[in-house]
Chimera marker file (.cmm) of the C-alpha trace (Angstrom):
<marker_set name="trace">
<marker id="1" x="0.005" y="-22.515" z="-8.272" r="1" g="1" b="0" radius="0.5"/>
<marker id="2" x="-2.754" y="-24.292" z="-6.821" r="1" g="1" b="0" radius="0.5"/>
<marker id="3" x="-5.911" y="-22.857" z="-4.776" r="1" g="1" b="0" radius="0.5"/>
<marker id="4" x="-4.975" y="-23.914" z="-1.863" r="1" g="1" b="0" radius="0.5"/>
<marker id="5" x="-1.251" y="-22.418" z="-2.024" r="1" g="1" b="0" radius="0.5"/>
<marker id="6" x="-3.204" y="-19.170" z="-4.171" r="1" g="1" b="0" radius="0.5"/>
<marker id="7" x="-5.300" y="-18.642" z="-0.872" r="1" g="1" b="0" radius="0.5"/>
<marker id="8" x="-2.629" y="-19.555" z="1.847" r="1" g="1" b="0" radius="0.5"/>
<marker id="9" x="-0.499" y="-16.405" z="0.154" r="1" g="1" b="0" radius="0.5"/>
<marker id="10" x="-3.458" y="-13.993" z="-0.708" r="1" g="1" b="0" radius="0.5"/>
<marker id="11" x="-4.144" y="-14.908" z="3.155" r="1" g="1" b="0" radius="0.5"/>
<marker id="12" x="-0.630" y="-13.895" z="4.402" r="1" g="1" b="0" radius="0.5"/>
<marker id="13" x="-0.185" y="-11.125" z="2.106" r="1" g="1" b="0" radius="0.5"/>
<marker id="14" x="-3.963" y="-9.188" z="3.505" r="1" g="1" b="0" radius="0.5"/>
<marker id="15" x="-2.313" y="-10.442" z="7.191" r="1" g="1" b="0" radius="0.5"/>
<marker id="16" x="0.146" y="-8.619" z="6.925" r="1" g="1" b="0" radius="0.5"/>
<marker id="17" x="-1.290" y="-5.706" z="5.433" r="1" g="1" b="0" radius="0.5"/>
<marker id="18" x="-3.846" y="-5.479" z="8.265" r="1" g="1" b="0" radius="0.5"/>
<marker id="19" x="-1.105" y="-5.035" z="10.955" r="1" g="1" b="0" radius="0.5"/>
<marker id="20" x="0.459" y="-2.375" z="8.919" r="1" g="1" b="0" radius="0.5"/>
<marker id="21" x="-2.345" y="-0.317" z="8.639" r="1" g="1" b="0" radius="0.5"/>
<marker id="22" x="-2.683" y="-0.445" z="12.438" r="1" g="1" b="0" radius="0.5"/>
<marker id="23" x="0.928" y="0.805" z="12.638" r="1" g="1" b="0" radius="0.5"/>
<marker id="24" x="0.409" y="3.576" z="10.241" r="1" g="1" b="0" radius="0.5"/>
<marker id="25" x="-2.587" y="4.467" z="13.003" r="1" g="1" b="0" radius="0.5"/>
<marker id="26" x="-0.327" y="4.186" z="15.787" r="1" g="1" b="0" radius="0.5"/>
<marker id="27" x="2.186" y="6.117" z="14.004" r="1" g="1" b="0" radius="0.5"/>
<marker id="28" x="0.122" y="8.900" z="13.631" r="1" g="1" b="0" radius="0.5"/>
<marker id="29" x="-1.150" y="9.562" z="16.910" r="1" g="1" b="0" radius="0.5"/>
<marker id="30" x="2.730" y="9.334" z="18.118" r="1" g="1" b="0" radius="0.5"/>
<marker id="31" x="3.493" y="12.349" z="15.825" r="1" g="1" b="0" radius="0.5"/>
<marker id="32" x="5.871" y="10.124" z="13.591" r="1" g="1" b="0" radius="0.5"/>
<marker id="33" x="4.117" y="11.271" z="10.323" r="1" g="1" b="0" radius="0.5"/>
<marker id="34" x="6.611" y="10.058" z="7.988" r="1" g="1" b="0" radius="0.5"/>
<marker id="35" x="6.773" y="6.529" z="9.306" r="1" g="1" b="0" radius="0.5"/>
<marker id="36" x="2.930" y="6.661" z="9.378" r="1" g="1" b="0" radius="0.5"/>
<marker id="37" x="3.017" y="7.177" z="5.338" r="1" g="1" b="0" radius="0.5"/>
<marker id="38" x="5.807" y="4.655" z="4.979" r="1" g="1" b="0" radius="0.5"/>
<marker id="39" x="3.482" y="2.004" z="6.466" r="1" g="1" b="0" radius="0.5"/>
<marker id="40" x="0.532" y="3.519" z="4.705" r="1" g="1" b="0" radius="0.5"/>
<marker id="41" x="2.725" y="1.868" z="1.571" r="1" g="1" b="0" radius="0.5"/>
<marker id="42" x="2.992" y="-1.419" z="3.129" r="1" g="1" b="0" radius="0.5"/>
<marker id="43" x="-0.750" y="-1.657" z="3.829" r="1" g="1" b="0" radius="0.5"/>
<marker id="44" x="-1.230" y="-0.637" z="-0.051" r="1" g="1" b="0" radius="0.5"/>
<marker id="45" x="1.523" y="-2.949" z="-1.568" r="1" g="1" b="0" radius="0.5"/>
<marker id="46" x="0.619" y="-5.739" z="0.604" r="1" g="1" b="0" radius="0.5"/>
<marker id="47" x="-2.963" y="-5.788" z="-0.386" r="1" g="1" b="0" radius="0.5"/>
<marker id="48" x="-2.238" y="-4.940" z="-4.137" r="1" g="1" b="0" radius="0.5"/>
<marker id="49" x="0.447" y="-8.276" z="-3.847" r="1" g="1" b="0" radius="0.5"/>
<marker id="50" x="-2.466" y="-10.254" z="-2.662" r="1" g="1" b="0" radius="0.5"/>
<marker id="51" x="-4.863" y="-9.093" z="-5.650" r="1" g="1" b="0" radius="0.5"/>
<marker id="52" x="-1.599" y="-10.284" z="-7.724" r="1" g="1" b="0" radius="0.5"/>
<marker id="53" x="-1.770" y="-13.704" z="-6.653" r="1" g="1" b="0" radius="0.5"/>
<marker id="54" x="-5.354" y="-13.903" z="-6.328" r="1" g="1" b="0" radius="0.5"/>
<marker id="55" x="-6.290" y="-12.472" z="-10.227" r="1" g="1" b="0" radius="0.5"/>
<marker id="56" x="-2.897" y="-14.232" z="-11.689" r="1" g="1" b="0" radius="0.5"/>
<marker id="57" x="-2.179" y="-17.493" z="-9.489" r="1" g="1" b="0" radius="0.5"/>
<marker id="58" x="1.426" y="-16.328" z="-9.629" r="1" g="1" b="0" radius="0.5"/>
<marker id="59" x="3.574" y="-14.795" z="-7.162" r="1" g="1" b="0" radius="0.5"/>
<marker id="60" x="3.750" y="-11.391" z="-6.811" r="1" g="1" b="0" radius="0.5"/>
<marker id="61" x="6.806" y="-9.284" z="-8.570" r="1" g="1" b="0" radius="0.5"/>
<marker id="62" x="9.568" y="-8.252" z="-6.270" r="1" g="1" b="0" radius="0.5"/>
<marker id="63" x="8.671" y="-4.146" z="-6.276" r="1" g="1" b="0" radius="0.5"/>
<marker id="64" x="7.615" y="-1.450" z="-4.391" r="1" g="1" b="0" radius="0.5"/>
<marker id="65" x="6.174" y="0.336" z="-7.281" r="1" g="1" b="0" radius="0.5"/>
<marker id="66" x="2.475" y="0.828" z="-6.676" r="1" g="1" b="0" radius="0.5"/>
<marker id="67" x="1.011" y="1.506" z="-10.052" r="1" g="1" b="0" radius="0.5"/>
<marker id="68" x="3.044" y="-1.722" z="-11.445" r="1" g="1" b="0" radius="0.5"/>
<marker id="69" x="1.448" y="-3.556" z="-9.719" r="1" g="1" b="0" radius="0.5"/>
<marker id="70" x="-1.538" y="-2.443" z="-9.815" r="1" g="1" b="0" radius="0.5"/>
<marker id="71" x="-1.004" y="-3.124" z="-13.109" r="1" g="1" b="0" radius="0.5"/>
<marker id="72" x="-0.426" y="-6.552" z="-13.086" r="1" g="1" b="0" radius="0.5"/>
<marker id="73" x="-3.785" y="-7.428" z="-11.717" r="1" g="1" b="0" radius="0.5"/>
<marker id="74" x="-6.349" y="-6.380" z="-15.197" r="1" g="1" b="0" radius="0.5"/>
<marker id="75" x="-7.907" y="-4.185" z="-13.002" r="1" g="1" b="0" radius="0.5"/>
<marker id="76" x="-9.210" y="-0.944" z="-14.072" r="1" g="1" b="0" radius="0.5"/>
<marker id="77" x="-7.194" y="2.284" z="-12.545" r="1" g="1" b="0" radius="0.5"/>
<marker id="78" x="-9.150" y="5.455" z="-12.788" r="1" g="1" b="0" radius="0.5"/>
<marker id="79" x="-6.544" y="8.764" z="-13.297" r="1" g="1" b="0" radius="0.5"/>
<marker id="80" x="-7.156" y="9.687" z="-9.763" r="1" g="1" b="0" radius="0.5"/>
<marker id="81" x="-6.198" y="5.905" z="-8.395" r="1" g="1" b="0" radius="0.5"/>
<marker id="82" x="-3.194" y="6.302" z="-10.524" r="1" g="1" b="0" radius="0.5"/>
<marker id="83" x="-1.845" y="9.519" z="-9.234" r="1" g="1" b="0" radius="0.5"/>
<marker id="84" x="-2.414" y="8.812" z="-5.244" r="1" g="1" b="0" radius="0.5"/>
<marker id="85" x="-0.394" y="4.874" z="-6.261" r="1" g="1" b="0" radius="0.5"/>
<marker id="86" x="2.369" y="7.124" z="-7.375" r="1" g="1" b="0" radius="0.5"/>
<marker id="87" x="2.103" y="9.793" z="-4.901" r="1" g="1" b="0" radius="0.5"/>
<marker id="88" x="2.139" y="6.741" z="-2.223" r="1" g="1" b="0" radius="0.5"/>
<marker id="89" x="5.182" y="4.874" z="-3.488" r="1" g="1" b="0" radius="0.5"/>
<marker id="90" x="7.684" y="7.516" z="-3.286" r="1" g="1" b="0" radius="0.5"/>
<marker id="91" x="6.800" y="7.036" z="0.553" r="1" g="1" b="0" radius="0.5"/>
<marker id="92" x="8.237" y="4.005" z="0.420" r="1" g="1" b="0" radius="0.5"/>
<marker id="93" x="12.091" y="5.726" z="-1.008" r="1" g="1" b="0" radius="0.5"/>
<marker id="94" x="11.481" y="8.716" z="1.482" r="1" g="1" b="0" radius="0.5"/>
<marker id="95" x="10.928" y="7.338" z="4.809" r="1" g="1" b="0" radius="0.5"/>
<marker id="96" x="14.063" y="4.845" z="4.250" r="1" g="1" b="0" radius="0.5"/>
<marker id="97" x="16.778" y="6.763" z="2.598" r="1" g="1" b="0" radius="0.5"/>
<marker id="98" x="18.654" y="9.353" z="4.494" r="1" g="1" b="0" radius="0.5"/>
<marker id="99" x="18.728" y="12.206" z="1.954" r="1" g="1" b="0" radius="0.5"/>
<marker id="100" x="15.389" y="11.848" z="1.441" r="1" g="1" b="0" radius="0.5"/>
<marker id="101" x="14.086" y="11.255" z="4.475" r="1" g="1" b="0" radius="0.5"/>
<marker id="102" x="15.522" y="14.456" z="6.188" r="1" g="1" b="0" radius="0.5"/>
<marker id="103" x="13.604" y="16.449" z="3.189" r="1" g="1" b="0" radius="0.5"/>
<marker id="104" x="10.457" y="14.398" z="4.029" r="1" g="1" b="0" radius="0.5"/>
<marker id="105" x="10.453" y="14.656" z="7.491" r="1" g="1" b="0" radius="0.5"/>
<marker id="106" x="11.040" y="18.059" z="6.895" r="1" g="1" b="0" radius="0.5"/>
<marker id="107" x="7.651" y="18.407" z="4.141" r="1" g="1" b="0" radius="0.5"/>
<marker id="108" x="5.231" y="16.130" z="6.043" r="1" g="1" b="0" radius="0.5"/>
<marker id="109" x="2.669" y="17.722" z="8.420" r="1" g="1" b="0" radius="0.5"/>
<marker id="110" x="0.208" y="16.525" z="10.448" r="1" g="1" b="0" radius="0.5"/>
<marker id="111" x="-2.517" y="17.562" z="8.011" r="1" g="1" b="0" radius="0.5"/>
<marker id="112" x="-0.791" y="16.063" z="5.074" r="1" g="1" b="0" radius="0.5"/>
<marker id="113" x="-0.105" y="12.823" z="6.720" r="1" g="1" b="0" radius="0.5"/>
<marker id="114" x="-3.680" y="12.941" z="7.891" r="1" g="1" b="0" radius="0.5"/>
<marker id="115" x="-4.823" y="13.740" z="4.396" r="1" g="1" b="0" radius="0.5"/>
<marker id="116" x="-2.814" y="10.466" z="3.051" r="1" g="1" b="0" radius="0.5"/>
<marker id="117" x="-3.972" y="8.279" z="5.490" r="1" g="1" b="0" radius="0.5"/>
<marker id="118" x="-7.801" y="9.061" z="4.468" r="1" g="1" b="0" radius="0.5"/>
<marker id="119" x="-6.535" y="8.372" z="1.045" r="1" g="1" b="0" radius="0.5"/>
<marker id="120" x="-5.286" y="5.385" z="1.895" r="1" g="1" b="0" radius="0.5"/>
<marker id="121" x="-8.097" y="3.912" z="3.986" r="1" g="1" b="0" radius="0.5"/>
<marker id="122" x="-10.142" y="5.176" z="0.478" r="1" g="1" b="0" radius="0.5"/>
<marker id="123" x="-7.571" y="2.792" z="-1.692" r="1" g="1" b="0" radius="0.5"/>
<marker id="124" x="-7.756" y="0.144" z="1.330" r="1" g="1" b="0" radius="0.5"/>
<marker id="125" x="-11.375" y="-0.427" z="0.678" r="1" g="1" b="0" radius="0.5"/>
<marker id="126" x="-11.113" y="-0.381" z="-3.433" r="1" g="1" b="0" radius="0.5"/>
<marker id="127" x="-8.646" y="-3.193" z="-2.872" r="1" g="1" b="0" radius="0.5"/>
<marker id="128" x="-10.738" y="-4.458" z="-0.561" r="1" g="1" b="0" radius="0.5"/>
<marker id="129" x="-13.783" y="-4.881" z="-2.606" r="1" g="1" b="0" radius="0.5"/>
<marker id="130" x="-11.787" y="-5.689" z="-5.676" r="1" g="1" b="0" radius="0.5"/>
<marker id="131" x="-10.337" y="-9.088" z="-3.746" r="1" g="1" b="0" radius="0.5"/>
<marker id="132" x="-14.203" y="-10.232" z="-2.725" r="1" g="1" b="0" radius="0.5"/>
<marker id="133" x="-14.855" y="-9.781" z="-6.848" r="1" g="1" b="0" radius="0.5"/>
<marker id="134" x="-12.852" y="-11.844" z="-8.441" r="1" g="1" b="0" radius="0.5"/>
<link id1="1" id2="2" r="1" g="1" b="0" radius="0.2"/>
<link id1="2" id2="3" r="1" g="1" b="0" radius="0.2"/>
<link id1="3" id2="4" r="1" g="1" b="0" radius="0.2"/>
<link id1="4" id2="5" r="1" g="1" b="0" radius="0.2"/>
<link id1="5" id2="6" r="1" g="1" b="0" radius="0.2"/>
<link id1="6" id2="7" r="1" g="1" b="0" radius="0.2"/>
<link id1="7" id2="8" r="1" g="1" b="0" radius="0.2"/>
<link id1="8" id2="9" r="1" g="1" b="0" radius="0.2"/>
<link id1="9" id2="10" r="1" g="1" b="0" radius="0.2"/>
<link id1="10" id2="11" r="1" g="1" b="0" radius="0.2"/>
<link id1="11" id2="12" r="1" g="1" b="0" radius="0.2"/>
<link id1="12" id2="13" r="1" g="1" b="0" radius="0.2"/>
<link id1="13" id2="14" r="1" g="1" b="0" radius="0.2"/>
<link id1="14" id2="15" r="1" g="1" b="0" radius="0.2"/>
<link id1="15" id2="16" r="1" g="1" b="0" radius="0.2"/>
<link id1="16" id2="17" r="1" g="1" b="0" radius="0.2"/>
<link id1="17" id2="18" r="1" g="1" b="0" radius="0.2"/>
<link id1="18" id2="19" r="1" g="1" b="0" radius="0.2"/>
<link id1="19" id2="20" r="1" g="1" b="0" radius="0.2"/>
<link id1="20" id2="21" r="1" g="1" b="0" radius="0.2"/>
<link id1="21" id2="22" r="1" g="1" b="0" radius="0.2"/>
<link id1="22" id2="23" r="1" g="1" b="0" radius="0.2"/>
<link id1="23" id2="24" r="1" g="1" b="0" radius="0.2"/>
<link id1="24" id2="25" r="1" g="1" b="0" radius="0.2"/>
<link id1="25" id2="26" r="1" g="1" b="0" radius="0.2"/>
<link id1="26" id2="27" r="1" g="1" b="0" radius="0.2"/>
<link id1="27" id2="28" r="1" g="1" b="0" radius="0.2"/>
<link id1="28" id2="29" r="1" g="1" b="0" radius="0.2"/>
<link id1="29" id2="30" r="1" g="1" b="0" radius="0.2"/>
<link id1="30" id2="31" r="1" g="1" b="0" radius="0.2"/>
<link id1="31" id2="32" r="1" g="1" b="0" radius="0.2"/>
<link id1="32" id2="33" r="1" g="1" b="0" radius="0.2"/>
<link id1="33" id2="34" r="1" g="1" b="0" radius="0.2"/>
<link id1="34" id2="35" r="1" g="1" b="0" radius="0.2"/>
<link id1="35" id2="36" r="1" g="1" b="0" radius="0.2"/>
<link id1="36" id2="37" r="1" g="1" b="0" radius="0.2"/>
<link id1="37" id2="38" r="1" g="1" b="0" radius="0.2"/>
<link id1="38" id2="39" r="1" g="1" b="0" radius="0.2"/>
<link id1="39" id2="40" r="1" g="1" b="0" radius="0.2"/>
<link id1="40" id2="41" r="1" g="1" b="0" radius="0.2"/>
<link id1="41" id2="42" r="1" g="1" b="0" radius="0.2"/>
<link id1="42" id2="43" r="1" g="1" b="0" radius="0.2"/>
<link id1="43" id2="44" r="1" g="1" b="0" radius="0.2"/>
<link id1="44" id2="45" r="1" g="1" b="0" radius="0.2"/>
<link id1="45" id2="46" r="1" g="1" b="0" radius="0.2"/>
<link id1="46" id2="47" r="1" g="1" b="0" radius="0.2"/>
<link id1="47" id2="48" r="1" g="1" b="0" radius="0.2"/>
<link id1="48" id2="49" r="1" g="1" b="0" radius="0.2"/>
<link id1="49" id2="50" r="1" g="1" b="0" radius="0.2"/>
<link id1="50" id2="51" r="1" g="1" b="0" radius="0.2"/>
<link id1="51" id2="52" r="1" g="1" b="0" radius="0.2"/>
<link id1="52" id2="53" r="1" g="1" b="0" radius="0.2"/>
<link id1="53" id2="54" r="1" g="1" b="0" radius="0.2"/>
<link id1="54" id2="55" r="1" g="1" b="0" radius="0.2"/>
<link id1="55" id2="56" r="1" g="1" b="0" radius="0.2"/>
<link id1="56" id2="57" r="1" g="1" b="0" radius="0.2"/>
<link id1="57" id2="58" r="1" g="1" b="0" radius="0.2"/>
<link id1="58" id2="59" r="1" g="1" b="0" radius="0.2"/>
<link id1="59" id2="60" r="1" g="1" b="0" radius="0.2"/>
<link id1="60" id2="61" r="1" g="1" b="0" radius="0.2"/>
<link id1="61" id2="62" r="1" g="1" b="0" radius="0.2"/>
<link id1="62" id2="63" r="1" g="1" b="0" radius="0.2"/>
<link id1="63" id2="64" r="1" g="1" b="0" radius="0.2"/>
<link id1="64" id2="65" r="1" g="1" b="0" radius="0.2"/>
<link id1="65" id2="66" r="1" g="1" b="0" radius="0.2"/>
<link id1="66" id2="67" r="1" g="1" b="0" radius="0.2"/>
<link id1="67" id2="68" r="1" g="1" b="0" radius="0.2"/>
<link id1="68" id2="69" r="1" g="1" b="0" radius="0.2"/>
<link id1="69" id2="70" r="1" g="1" b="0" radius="0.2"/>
<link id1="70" id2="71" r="1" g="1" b="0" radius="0.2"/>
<link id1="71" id2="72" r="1" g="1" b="0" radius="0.2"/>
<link id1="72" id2="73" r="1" g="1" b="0" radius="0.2"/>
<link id1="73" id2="74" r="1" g="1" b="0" radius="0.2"/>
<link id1="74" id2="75" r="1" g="1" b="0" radius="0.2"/>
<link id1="75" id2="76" r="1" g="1" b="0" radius="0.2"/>
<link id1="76" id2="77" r="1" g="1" b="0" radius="0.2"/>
<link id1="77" id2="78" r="1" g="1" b="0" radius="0.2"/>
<link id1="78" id2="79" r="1" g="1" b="0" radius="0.2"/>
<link id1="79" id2="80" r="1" g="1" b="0" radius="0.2"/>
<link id1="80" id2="81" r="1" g="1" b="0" radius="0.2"/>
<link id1="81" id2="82" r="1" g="1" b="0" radius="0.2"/>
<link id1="82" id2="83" r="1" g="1" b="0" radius="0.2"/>
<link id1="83" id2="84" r="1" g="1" b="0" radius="0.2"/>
<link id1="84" id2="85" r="1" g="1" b="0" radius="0.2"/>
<link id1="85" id2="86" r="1" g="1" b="0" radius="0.2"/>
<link id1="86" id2="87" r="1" g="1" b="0" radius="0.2"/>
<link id1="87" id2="88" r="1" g="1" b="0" radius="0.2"/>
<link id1="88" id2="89" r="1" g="1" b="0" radius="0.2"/>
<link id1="89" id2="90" r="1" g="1" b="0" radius="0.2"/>
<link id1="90" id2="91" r="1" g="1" b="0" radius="0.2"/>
<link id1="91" id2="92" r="1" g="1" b="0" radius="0.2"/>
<link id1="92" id2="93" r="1" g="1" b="0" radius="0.2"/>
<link id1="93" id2="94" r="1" g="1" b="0" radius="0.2"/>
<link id1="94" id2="95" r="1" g="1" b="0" radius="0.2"/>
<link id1="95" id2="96" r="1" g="1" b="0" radius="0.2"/>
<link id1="96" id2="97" r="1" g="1" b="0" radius="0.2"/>
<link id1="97" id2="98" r="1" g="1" b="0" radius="0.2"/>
<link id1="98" id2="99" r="1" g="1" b="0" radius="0.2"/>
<link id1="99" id2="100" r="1" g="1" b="0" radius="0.2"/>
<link id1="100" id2="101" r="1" g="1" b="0" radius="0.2"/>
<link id1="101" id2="102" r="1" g="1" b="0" radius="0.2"/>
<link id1="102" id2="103" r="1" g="1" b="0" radius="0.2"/>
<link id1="103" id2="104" r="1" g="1" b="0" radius="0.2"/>
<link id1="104" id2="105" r="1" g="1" b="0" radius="0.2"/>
<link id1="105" id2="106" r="1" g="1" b="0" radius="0.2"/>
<link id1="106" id2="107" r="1" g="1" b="0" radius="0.2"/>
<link id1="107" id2="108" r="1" g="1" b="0" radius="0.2"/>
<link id1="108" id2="109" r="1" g="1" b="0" radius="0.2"/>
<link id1="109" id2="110" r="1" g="1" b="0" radius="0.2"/>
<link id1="110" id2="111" r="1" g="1" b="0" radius="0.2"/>
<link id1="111" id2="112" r="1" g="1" b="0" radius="0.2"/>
<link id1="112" id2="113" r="1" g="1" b="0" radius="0.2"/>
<link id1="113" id2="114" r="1" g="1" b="0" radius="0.2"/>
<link id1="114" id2="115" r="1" g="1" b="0" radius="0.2"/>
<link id1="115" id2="116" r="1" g="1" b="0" radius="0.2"/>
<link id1="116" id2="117" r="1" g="1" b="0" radius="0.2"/>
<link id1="117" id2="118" r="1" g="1" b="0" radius="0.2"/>
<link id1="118" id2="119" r="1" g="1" b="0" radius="0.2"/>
<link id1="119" id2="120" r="1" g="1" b="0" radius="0.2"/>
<link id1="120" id2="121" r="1" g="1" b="0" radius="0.2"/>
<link id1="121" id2="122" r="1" g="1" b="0" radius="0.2"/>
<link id1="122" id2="123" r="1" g="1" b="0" radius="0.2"/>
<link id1="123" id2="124" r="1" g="1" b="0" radius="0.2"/>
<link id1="124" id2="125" r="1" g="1" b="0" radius="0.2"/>
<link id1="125" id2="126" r="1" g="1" b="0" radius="0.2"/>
<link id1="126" id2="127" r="1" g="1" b="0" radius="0.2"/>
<link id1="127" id2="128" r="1" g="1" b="0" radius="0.2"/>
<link id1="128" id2="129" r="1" g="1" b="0" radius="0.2"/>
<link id1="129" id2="130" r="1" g="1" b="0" radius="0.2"/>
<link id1="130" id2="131" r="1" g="1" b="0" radius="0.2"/>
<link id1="131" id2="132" r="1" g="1" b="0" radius="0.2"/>
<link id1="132" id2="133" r="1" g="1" b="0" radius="0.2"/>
<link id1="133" id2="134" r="1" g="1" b="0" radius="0.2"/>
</marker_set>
């Protein structure tokens, strides 16, 4: 892929990852705690997708898996990193499905969702500074 295609889909991919962070906000503050986590994996998948195309030139994989992706970039995951990526995907399978989302809905607080979404904005700015150093 060339550098200016490379760019135009690193561009859309940390476009769209933007809004979705500012959903999971919103979410929040309306009480809907599960959604807010399901869009806190957007915002991470999105970004992570744009680190794919930026480190590989290549579009990124078709998956929702976090750590795979992650993966894909040569970037170096510390243990910690690792186990929030996997803790954050299965938001992803929880806030869609029905049987899993009435057992979510069910688990997720206000403090835990406020918990993740610290997390998040922690793995928001990693990403961040990992796309200015390539």
């Amino acid at each position: 892929m060339d550098k200016t295609k490379i760019k135009k889909f690193v561009d859309y991919w940390q476009d769209n990852a933007k809004k979705d962070w500012q959903v999971a906000q919103s979410l929040l503050d309306l009480k809907h705690y599960n959604y807010s986590l399901f869009f806190c994996h957007l915002t991470l998948e999105r970004l992570i997708k744009a680190l794919v195309v930026s480190r590989t030139g290549n579009q990124a994989p078709f998956t929702h898996d976090l750590y795979s992706l992650i993966l894909k970039t040569g970037i170096e995951v510390s243990a910690e990193r690792k186990k929030y990526l996997e803790i954050i995907t299965t938001f992803n399978m929880r806030a869609r499905y029905d049987t899993l989302r009435y057992a979510f809905y069910k688990k997720v607080t206000k403090k835990y969702a406020e918990e993740y979404l610290k997390i998040t904005h922690d793995l928001i700015l990693w990403l961040k500074k990992e796309l200015t150093n390539k």
